[in-house]
Backbone as CSV, one residue per row, in Angstrom:
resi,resn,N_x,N_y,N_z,CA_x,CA_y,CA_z,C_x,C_y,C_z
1,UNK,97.446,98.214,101.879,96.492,98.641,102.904,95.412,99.479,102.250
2,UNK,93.966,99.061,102.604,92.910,99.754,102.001,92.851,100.876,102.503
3,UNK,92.247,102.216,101.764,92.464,103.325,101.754,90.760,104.301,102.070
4,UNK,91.494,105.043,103.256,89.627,105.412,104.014,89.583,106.714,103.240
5,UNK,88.479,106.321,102.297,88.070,107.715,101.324,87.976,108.484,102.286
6,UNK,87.054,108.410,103.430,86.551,109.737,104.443,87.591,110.318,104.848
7,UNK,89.112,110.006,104.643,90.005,110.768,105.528,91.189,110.143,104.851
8,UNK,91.643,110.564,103.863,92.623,109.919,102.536,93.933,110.541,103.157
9,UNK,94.612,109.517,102.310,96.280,110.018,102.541,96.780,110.354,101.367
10,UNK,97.337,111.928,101.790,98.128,112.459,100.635,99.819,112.160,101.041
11,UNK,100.574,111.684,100.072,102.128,111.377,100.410,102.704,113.238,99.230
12,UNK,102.829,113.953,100.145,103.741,114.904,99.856,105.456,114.777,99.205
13,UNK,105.836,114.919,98.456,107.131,114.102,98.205,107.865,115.907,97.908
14,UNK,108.226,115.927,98.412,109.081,117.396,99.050,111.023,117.064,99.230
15,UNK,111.690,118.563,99.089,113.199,118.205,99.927,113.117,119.462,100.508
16,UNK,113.446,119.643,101.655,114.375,121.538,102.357,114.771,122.102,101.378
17,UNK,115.533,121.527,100.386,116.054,122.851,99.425,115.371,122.606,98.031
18,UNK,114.534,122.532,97.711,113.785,122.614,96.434,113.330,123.916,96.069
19,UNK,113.425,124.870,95.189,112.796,125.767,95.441,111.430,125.941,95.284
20,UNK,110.869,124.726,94.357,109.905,125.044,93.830,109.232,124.236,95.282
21,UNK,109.423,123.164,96.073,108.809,122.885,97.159,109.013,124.164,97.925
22,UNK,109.548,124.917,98.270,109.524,125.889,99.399,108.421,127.243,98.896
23,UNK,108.044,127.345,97.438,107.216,128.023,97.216,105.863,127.222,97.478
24,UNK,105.841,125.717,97.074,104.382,125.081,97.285,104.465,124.766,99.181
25,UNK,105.334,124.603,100.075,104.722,123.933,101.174,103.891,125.155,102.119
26,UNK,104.171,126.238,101.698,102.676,126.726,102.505,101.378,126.733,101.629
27,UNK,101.382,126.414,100.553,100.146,125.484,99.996,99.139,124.081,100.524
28,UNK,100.594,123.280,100.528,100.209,122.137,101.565,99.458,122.531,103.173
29,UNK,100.310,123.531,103.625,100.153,123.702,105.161,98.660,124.096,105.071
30,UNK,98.182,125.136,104.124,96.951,125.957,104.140,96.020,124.516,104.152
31,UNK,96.344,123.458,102.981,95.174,122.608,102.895,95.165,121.704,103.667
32,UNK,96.273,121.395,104.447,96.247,120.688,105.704,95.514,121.536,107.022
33,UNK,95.557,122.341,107.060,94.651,123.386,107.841,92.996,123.468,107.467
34,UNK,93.054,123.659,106.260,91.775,123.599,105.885,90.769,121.893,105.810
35,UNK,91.097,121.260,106.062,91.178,119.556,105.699,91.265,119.146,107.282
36,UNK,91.583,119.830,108.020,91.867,119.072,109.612,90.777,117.906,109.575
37,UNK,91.718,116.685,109.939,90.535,116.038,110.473,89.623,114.997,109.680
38,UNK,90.235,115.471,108.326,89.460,114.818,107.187,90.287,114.379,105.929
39,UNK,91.909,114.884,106.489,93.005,114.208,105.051,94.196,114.033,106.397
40,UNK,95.217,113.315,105.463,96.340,113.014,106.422,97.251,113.129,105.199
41,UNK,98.237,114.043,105.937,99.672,114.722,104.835,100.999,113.824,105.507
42,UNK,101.435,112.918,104.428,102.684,112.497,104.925,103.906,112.832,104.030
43,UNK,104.947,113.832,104.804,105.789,114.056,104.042,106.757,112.942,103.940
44,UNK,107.155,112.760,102.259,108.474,111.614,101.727,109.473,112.804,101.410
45,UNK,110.653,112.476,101.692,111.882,113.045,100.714,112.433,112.426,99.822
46,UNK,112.306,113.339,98.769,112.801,113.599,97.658,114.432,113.406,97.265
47,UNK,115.226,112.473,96.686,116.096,112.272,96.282,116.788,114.083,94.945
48,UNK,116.500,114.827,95.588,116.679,115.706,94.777,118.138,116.660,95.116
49,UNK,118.657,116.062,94.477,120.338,116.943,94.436,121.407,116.265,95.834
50,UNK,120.675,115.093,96.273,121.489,113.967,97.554,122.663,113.689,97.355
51,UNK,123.684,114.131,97.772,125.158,113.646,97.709,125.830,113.957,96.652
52,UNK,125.552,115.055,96.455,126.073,116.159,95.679,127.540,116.395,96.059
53,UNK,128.805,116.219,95.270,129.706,116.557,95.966,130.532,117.659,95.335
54,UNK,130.569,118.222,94.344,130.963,119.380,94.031,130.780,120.951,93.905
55,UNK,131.440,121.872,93.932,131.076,122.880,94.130,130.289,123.450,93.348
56,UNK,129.453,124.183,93.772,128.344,125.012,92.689,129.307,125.814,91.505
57,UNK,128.849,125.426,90.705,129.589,126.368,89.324,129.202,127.628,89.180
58,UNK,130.133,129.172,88.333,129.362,130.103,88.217,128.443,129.881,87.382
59,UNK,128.509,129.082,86.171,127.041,128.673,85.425,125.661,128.282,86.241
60,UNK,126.277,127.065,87.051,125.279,126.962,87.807,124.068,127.481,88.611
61,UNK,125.254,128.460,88.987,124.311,129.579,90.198,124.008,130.569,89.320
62,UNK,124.388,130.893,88.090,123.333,131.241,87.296,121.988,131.254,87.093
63,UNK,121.870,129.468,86.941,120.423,128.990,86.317,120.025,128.745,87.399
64,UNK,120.393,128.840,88.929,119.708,128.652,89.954,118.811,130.328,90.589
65,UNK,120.095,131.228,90.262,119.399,132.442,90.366,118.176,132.914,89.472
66,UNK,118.077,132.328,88.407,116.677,132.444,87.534,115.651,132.069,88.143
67,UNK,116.428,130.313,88.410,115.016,129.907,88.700,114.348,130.124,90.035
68,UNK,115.322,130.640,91.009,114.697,131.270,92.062,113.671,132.370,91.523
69,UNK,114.130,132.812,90.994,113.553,134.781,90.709,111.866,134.132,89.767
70,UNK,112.126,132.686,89.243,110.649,132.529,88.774,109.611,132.180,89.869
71,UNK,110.552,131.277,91.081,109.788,131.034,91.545,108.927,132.238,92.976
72,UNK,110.081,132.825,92.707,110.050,134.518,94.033,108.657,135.205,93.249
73,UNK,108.816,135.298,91.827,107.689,136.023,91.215,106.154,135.149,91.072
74,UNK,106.090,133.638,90.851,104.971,133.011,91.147,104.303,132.967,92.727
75,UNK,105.066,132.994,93.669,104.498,132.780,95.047,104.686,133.785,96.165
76,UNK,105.637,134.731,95.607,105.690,136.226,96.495,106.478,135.693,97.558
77,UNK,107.665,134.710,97.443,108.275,133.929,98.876,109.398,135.158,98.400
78,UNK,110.020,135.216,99.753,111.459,135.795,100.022,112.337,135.131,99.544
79,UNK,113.578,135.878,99.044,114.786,134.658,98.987,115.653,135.696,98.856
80,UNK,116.630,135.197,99.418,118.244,135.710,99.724,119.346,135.347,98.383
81,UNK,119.855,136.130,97.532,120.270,135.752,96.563,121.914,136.233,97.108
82,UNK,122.344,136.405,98.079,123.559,136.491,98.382,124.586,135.645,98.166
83,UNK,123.707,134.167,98.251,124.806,132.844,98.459,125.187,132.954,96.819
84,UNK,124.922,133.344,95.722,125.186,134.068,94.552,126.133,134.355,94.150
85,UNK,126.773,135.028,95.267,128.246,136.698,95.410,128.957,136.240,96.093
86,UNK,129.019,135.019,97.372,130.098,134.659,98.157,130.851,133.948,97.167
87,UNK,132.314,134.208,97.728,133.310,133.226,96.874,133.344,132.538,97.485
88,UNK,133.082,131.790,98.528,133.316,130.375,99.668,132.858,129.535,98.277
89,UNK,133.023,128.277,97.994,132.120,127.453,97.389,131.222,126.873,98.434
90,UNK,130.109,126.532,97.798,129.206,125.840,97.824,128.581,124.542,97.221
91,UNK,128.905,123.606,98.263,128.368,121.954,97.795,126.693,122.081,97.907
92,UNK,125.918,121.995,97.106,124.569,122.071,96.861,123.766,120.108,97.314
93,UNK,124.284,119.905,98.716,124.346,118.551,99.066,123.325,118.562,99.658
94,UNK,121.748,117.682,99.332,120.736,118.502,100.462,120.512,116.962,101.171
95,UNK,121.657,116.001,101.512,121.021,114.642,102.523,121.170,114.797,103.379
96,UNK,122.061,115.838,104.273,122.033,116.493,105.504,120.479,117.110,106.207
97,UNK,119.879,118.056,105.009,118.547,118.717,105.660,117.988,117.347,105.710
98,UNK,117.837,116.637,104.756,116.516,115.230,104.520,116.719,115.032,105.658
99,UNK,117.964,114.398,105.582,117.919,113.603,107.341,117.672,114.044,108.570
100,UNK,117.808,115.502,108.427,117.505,116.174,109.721,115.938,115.995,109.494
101,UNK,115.264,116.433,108.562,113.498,115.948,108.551,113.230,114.810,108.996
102,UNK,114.160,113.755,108.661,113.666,112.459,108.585,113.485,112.423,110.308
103,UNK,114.668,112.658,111.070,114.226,112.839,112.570,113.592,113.611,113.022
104,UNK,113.167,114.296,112.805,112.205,115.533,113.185,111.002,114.454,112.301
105,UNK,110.583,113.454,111.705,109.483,112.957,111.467,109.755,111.651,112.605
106,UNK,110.429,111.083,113.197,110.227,109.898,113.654,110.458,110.560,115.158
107,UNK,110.611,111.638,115.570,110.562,112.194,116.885,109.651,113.212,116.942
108,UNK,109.057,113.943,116.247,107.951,114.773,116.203,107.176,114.696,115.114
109,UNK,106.294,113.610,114.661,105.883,113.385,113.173,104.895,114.686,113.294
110,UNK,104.118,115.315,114.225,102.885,116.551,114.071,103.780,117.294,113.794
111,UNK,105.013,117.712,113.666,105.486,118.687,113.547,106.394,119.326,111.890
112,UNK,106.399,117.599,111.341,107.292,117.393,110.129,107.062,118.474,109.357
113,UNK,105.873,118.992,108.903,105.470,120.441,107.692,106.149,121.533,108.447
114,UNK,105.686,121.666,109.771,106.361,123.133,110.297,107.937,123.558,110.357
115,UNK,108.282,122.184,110.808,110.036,122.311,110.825,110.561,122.121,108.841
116,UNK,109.640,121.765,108.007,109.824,121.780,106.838,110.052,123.201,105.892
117,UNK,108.605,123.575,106.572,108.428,125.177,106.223,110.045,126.011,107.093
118,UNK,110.251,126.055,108.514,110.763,126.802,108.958,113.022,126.108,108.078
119,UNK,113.044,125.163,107.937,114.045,124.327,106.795,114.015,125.527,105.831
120,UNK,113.164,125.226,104.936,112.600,126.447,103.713,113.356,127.605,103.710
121,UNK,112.699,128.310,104.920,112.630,129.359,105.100,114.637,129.986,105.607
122,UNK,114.750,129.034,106.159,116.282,129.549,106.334,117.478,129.165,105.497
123,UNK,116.907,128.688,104.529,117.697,128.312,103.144,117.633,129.073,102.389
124,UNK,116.408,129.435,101.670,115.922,130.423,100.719,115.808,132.138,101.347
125,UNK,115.270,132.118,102.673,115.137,134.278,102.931,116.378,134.656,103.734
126,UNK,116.828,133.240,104.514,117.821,134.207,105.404,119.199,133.520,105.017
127,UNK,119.152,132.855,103.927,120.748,132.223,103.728,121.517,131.781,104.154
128,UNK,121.104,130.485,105.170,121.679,130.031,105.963,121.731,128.475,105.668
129,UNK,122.398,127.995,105.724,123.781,126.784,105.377,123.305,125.509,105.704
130,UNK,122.367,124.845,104.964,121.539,123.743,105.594,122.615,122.420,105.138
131,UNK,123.435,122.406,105.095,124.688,121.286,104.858,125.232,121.339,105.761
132,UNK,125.027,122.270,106.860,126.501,122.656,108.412,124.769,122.041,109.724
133,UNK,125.472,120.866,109.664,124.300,120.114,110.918,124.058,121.323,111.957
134,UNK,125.057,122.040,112.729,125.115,123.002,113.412,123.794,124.056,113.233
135,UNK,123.535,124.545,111.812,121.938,124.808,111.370,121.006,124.163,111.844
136,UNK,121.263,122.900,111.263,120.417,121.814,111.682,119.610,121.957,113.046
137,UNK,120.550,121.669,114.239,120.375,121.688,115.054,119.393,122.475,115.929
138,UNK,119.839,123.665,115.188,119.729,125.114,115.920,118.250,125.068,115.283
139,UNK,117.588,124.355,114.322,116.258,124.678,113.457,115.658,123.699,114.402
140,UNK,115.926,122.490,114.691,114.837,121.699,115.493,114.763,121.971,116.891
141,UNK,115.953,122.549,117.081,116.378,123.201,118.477,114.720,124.208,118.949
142,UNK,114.631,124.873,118.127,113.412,125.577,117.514,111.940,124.967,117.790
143,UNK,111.752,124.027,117.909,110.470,122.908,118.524,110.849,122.441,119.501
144,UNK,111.747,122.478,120.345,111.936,122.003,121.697,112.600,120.127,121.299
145,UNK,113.411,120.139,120.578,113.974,119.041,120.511,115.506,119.032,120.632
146,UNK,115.937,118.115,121.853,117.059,118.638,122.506,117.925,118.286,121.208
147,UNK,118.939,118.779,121.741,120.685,118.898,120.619,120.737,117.299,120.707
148,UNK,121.298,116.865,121.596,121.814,115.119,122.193,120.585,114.426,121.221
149,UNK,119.304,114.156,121.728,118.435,113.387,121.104,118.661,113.292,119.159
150,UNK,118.419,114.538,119.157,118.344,115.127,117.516,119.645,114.072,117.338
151,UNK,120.909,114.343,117.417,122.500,114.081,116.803,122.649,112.828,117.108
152,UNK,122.267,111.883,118.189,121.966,110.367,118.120,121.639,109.800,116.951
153,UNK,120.165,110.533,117.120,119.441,109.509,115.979,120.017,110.144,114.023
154,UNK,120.704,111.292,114.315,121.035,112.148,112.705,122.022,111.367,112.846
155,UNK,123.072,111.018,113.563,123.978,110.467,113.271,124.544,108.509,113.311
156,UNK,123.106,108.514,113.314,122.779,107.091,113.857,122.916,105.959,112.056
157,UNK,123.171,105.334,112.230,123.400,104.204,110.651,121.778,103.890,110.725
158,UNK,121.046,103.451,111.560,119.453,102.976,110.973,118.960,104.343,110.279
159,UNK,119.172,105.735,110.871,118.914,106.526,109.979,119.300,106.958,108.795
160,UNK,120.516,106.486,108.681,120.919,106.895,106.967,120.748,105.823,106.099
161,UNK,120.622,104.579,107.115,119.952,103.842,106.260,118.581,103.998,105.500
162,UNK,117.526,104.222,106.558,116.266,104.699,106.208,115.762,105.792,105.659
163,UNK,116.904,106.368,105.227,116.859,108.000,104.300,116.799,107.086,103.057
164,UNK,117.803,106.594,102.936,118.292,106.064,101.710,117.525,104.834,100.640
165,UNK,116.934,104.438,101.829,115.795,103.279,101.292,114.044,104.657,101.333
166,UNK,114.070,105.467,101.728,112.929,106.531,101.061,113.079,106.833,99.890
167,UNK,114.397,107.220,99.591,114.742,108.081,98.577,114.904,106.891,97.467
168,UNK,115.135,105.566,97.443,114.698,105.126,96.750,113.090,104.215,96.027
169,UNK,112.692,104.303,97.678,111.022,104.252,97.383,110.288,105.140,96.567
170,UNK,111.286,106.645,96.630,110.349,107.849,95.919,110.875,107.558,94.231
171,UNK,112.003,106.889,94.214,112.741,107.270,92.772,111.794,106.215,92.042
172,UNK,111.357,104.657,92.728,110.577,103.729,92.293,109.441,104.197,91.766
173,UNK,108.591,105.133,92.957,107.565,105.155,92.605,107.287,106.394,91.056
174,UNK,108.213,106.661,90.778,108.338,107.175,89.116,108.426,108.678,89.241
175,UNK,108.905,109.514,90.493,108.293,110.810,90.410,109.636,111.288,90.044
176,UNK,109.196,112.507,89.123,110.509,112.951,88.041,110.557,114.359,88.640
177,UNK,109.438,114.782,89.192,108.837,116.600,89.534,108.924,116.622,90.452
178,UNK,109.648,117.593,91.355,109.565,117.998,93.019,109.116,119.918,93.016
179,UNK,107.940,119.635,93.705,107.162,119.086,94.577,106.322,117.830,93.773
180,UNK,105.774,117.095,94.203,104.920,116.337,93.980,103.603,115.561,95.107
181,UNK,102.569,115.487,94.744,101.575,114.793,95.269,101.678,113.649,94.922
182,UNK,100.979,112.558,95.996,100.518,111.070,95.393,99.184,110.801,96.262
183,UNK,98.536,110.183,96.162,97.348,110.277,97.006,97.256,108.133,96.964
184,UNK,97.051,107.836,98.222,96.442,106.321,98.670,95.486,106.164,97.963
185,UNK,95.822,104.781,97.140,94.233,103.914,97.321,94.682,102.878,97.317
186,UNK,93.651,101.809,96.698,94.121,100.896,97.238,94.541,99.609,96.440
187,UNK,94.852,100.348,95.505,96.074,99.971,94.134,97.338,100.267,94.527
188,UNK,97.632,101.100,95.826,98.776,101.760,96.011,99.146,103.399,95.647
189,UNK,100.247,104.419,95.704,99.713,105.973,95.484,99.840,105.629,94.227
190,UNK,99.123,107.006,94.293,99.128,107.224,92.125,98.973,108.735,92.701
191,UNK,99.464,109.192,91.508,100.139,110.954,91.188,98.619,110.977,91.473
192,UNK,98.874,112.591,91.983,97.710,113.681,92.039,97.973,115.270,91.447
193,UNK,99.476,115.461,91.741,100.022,116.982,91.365,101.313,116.736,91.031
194,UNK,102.226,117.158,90.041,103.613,117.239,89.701,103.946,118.690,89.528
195,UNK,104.671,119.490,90.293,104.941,120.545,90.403,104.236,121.267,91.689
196,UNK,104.206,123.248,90.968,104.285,123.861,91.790,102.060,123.995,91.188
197,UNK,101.077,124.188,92.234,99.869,124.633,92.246,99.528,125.323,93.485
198,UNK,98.488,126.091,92.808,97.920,127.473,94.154,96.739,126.345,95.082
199,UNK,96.373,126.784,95.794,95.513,126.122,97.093,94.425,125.685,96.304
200,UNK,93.442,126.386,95.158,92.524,126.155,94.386,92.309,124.867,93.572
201,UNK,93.677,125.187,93.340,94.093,124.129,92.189,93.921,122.318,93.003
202,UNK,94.872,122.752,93.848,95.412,121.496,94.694,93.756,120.834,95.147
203,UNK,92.579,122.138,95.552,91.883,121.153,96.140,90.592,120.580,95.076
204,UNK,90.862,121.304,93.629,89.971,120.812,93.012,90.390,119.559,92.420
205,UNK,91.707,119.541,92.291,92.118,117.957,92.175,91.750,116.981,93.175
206,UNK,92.093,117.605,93.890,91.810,116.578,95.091,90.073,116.046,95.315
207,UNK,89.282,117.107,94.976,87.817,116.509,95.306,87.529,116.130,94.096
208,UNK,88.116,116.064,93.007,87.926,115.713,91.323,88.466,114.032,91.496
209,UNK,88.990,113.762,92.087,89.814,112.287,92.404,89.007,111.777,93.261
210,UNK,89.067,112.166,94.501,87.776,111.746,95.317,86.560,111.249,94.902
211,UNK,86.293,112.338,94.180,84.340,112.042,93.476,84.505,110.576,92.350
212,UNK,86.118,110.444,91.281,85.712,109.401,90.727,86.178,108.170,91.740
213,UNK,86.684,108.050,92.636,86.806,106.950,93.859,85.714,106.865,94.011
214,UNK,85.349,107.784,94.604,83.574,107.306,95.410,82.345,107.258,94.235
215,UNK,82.660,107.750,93.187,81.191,107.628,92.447,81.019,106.107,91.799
């Protein structure tokens, strides 16, 4: 499908528990704010840490507590380093949140970044358990989307089917870095950003890509 320079599509390729996505998606949100009207943000999920079935190691949560603390010090985000110190284990399984996005995109697609951000946010500042659907719930619950509707379609086979065929559309399309950008044309996406960038960054790429499309 040909691709309308005047009002381009960026494919966001994001997960709920990334850290380095939960430091970039109020990046996204700002330039989706700033852009109204003139870009279109579609979030993909990210095959990143999906069906994870063992418990977090103390090594592990080691190198996870670092890399939080790099990413707490690049973007000034909150984060709860408690889940750290509990002895409960912890399965680090994130196809539960995806899928809860994935319905919260096919029942409220205007809403997919906000319930993304507010995902984020109760994983990383307030430490709360995005593998226990019961979270889940209670987060989309949060936009006015009933319990019944939500747990139909989360617990529905076309949806885990259609998680599963994303997550391998994203692995196809070659992306190794989460967060990541891809931007439409009409070759199909091609990278724009791999990683974490400030609002500046993001939009001088973005009108730097633009200008050689259109020139």
């Amino acid at each position: 499908m040909q691709n309308n320079l005047q009002n381009p599509t960026l494919l966001y390729i994001t997960n709920p528990m990334c850290n380095w996505c939960y430091g970039f998606t109020p990046v996204v949100r700002r330039l989706n704010a700033l852009w109204q009207g003139r870009l279109n943000i579609r979030v993909l999920l990210a095959p990143f840490q999906a069906h994870a079935k063992d418990p977090v190691s103390a090594d592990e949560k080691e190198r996870l507590a670092v890399a939080w603390h790099r990413v707490q010090e690049r973007t000034n985000q909150p984060f709860d380093y408690r889940i750290f110190t509990k002895k409960n284990a912890f399965v680090y399984n994130t196809e539960p949140a995806c899928r809860a996005l994935l319905c919260v995109r096919l029942l409220r697609p205007v809403l997919t970044l906000e319930v993304l951000r507010a995902m984020h946010s109760a994983f990383y500042a307030d430490g709360k358990d995005l593998t226990d659907v019961r979270e889940l719930v209670k987060i989309a619950g949060l936009f006015g989307i009933s319990e019944n509707l939500f747990l139909t379609l989360y617990e529905s086979d076309e949806v885990i089917a259609q998680l599963e065929d994303e997550f391998n559309y994203v692995h196809n399309l070659g992306v190794t870095s989460f967060p990541s950008i891809y931007i439409e044309t009409t070759h199909g996406p091609e990278p724009l950003t791999k990683g974490y960038f400030e609002l500046h960054e993001l939009e001088e790429r973005l009108l730097k890509r633009l200008s050689q499309v259109t020139g």
